[in-house]
C-alpha positions, 0 to 999 in steps of 0.5 A: 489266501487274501493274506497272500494277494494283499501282501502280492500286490504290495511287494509289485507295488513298492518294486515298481516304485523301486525300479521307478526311483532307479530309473527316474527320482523325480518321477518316483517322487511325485508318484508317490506324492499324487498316492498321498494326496489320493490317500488324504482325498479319500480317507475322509470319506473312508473313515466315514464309512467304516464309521457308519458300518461300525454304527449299522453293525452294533445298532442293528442286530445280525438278525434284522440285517439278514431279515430284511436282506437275506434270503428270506427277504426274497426279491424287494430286498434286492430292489431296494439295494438295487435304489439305494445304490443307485442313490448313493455317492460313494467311492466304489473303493468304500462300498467293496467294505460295506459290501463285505460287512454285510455280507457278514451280516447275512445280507443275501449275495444278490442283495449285496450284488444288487448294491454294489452294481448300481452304486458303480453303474448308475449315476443319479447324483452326477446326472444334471452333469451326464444330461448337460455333456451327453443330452437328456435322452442318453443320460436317462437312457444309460442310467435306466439301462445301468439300473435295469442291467444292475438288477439283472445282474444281481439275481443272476449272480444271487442264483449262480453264487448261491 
């Protein structure tokens, strides 16, 4: 299934890019110039992380990683995911990867949930930035409520997914 949606999406992107150029060569050319440059932007950071997942995964056994964020781990396993997420300054594009590698793993779906809610909803790394546009109280305010609604939203998906 995922095999059709990848190659779905690729013969909607590369026809658009084709109507584009019909209609509009310039424009065609620089869109695929700023998806380059994005690509470039981003591949580091990507690489790096595909890296550590490779390292995680053949350091540490499938055992330990379901232990300490399976089921058994109970609900600090999803507290902890919830502040590591938080924590993190990753693209959300890198984290779907390391999401699903833990997954694999055998970390619990409320655990990996946890993860992926706070490491896009909550900004603990952009907040100086969040408090000197928005102010100290909503800053905080957002970022609290983002880590609470991600919690929440992690066990609510670790109960109905489950």
């Amino acid at each position: 299934m995922s095999s059709l949606l990848t190659w779905s999406t690729y013969i909607v992107v590369f026809g658009a890019l084709g109507v584009l150029a019909v209609r509009d060569r310039a424009k065609a050319k620089q869109t695929v110039q700023v998806a380059v440059k994005s690509f470039v932007g981003i591949f580091p950071s990507l690489l790096a992380i595909v890296g550590l997942i490779g390292l995680l995964l053949g350091v540490v056994p499938p055992e330990a990683i379901s232990r300490y964020l399976g089921q058994e781990a109970g609900w600090w396993a999803t507290v902890m995911a919830t502040l590591i997420g938080a924590v993190m300054y990753i693209p959300s594009l890198v984290g779907f990867p390391l999401a699903a590698s833990l997954l694999r793993a055998g970390a619990s779906i409320a655990t990996v949930a946890a993860f992926l809610t706070a490491l896009v909803m909550v900004g603990t790394v952009t907040l100086p930035l969040e408090i000197r546009h928005l102010g100290k109280k909503m800053a905080l305010g957002r970022n609290l409520l983002s880590l609470l609604f991600a919690f929440l939203i992690a066990l609510v998906m670790g109960m109905v997914l489950q």
